[in-house]
C-alpha positions, 0 to 999 in steps of 0.5 A: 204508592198509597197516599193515606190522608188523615184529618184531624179534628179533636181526635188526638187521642184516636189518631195516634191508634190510628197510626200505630195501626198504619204502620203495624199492619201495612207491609205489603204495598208502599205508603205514605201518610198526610195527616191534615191537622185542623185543630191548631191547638192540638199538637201532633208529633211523631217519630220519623224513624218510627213512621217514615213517610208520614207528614202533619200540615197544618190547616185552617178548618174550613171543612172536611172537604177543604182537607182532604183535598189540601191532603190531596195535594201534597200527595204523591202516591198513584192512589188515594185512601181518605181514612178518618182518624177514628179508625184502626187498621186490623188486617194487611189488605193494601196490595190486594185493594190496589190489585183489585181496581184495575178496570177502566171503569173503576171509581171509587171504592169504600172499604169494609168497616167493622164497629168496636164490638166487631160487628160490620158496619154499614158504610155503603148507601142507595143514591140519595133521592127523598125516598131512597134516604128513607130506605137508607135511614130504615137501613141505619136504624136496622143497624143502630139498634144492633139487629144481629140477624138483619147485619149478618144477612147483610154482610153475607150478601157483600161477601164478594166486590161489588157495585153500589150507589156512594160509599163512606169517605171514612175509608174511601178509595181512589185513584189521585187522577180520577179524583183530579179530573172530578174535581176533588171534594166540592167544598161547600159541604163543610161536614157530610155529604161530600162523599155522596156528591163525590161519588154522584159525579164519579158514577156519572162520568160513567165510572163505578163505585165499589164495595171492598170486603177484604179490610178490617178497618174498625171505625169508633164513629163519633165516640166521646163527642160533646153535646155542643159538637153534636149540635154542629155536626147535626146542622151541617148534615142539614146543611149539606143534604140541601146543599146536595138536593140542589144539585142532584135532585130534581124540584119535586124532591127539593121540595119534598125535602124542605116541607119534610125538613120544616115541619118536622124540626118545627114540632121539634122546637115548639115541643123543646125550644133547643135553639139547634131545631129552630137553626134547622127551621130558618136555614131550611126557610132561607131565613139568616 
């Protein structure tokens, strides 16, 4: 069995297309669904006779990562599909993704991500080193700006399953035993680069990480998002990366970093005075 855990956090609306979708297109293995909620102030019900196996807890948000391993918990299935709740599932590919992973050396796996205009999304990335975030950003822009020719010559090459450095946690795929022995997501990410440092401390137990191609899982990513949680999410992704530099990257690349970080978002204040770039500068600096 699958055990699909779905976060909640201000994404009522998402979630329910979410489920719907679950529940339409998945018949070819047996599921369940945990939905952790971390907005108490939205409440969740849906129909047992319509969506058997689902479950909603709910949780205290103390971070991306804190739910989905609480998620983890209470799951009972052999596998593990972290999905966020700005997904939609188009495609039956449950049986043929747990067929799929049955080598030792099987990780994790992130699945294929298409965005709402049915173009592929990127969702797989080089390990993440100063210069190879670089590369990764040039990446990112490459697809933000829609470079059609550049997208499909991607997605041409990941046709077939294949290794890669991490994948997205939007849609990751693991075994529940591998994911205990690693000991879950690290809950001092708050928001973003728990599925990096996840799948670092997967590849090196000597395990691999995986690209499936065979879903359609359309991901809205971040749509109809405030200002104010921008600005949220847009200091925890600082406060992750360094999170991370300290404990996969080596001194030169921590420093890199921080002098990268401090004098860019620096100029930005002085040019602005957004209280977001002045945050970035003093967490970066250690200063509270």
């Amino acid at each position: 069995m699958v055990s699909i855990i779905i976060i909640n956090f201000r994404q009522k609306n998402f979630l329910d297309k979410c489920i719907r979708s679950i529940y339409s297109y998945f018949k070819s293995f047996p599921f369940e669904v945990i939905i952790i909620n971390n907005s108490p102030e939205e409440k969740l019900s849906f129909d047992k006779d319509q969506f058997p196996g689902l479950r909603v807890y709910e949780n205290q948000n103390k971070g991306f990562s804190q739910a989905n391993n609480t998620g983890a918990k209470f799951a009972k299935g052999e596998y593990l599909l972290f999905l966020n709740a700005d997904t939609e599932v188009c495609s039956d590919f449950l049986a043929d993704l747990a067929d799929s992973f049955k080598e030792k050396d099987f990780g994790a796996a992130g699945l294929k991500l298409y965005n709402t205009d049915n173009t592929f999304q990127l969702s797989f990335w080089n390990e993440n080193t100063f210069f190879n975030e670089i590369r990764n950003k040039e990446e990112e822009n490459k697809f933000k700006s829609r470079n059609s020719v550049h997208m499909n010559e991607k997605e041409k090459e990941y046709m077939e399953i294949k290794k890669v450095d991490w994948v997205t946690g939007a849609s990751l795929f693991i075994r529940k035993d591998i994911f205990e022995s690693t000991g879950g997501f690290d809950e001092d990410y708050f928001l973003f680069y728990e599925d990096a440092d996840l799948c670092k401390r997967i590849s090196d137990k000597g395990l691999g990480i995986y690209f499936y191609p065979r879903s359609r899982i359309i991901h809205h990513k971040g749509e109809n998002v405030n200002q104010d949680f921008q600005n949220d999410t847009y200091y925890y992704s600082k406060q992750s990366q360094l999170i991370y530099y300290k404990k996969h990257n080596n001194l030169f690349n921590i420093i890199l970093l921080r002098l990268y970080l401090l004098s860019k978002f620096s100029v930005m204040y002085l040019l602005t005075f957004k209280e977001i770039y002045l945050r970035i500068v003093k967490l970066t600096a250690g200063v509270k």
